[in-house]
C-alpha positions in Angstrom: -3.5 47.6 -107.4 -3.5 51.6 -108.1 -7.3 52.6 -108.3 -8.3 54.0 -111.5 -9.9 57.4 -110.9 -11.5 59.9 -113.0 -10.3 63.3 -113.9 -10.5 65.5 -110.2 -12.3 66.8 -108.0 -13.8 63.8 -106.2 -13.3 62.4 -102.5 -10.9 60.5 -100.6 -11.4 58.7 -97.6 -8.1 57.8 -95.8 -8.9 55.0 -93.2 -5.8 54.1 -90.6 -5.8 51.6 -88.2 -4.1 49.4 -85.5 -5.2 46.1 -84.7 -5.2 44.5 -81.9 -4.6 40.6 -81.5 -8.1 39.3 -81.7 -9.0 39.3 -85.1 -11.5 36.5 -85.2 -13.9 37.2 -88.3 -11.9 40.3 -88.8 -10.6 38.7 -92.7 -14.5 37.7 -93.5 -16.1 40.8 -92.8 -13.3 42.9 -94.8 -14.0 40.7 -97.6 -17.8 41.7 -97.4 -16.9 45.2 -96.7 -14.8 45.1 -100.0 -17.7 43.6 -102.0 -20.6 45.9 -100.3 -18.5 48.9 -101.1 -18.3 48.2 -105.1 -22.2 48.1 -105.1 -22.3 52.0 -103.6 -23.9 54.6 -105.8 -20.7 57.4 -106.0 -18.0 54.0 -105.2 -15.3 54.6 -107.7 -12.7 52.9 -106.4 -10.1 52.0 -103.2 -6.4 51.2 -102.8 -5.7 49.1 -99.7 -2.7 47.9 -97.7 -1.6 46.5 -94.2 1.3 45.9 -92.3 1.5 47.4 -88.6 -0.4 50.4 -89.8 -3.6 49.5 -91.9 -4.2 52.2 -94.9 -7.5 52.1 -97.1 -8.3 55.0 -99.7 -11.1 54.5 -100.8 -13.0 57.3 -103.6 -16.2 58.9 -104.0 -17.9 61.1 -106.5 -19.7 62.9 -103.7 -19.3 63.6 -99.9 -23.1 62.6 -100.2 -22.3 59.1 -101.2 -19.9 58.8 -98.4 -22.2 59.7 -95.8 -24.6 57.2 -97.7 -21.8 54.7 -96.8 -21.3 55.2 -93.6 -24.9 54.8 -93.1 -25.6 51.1 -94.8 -26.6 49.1 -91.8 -24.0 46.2 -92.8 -21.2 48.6 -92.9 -22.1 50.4 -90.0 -22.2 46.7 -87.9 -18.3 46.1 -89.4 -18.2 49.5 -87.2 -19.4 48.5 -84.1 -17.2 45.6 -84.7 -14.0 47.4 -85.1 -14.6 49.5 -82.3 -15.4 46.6 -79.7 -12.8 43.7 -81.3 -10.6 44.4 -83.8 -8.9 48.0 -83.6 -6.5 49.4 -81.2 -6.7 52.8 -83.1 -8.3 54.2 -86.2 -8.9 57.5 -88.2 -10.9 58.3 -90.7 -10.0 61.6 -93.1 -12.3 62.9 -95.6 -10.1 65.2 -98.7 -11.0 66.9 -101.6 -8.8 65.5 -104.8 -8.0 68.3 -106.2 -5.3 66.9 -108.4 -3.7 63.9 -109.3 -1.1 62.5 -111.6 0.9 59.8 -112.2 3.3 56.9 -114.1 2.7 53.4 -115.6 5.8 51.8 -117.2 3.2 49.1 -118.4 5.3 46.3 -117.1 3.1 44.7 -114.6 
């Protein structure tokens, strides 16, 4: 689903990764990610998709609350987690929205 976002500026993060094979508790503690992150003061939204390359947007009204992310100690344990199981690769991308537009043919 499209993220509903309000009129710009506000902040994107652009998470990529690469996992690797062993992905034990790797569907569980996205899951708690996803619901931690909806509870974050400046949270306004994410986009999310995976197929060999993992792609999360998620977007902020501040680069304040997104270092306040980062920081929550249960996000920064899915972290330490990612770097020592579950990714290959990964980079993170911080961008100003600056603009955006878009199309709904109201179908779905």
């Amino acid at each position: 689903m499209i993220a509903t976002t309000p009129k710009p500026p506000y902040y994107a993060v652009i998470f990529s990764s690469e996992v690797n094979q062993e992905l034990e508790g790797y569907k569980e503690m996205s899951q708690q990610m996803v619901d931690l992150v909806k509870t974050q003061p400046g949270y306004l939204g994410h986009e999310s998709a995976r197929e060999e390359l993992g792609i999360t947007v998620s977007y902020w009204d501040s680069l304040d609350s997104i270092k306040k992310w980062k920081a929550v100690s249960e996000h920064l344990q899915a972290q330490k987690f990612g770097r020592e199981k579950w990714y290959r690769a990964y980079k993170t991308r911080i961008c100003l929205v600056e603009r955006d537009y878009g199309f709904d043919s109201g179908l779905f």
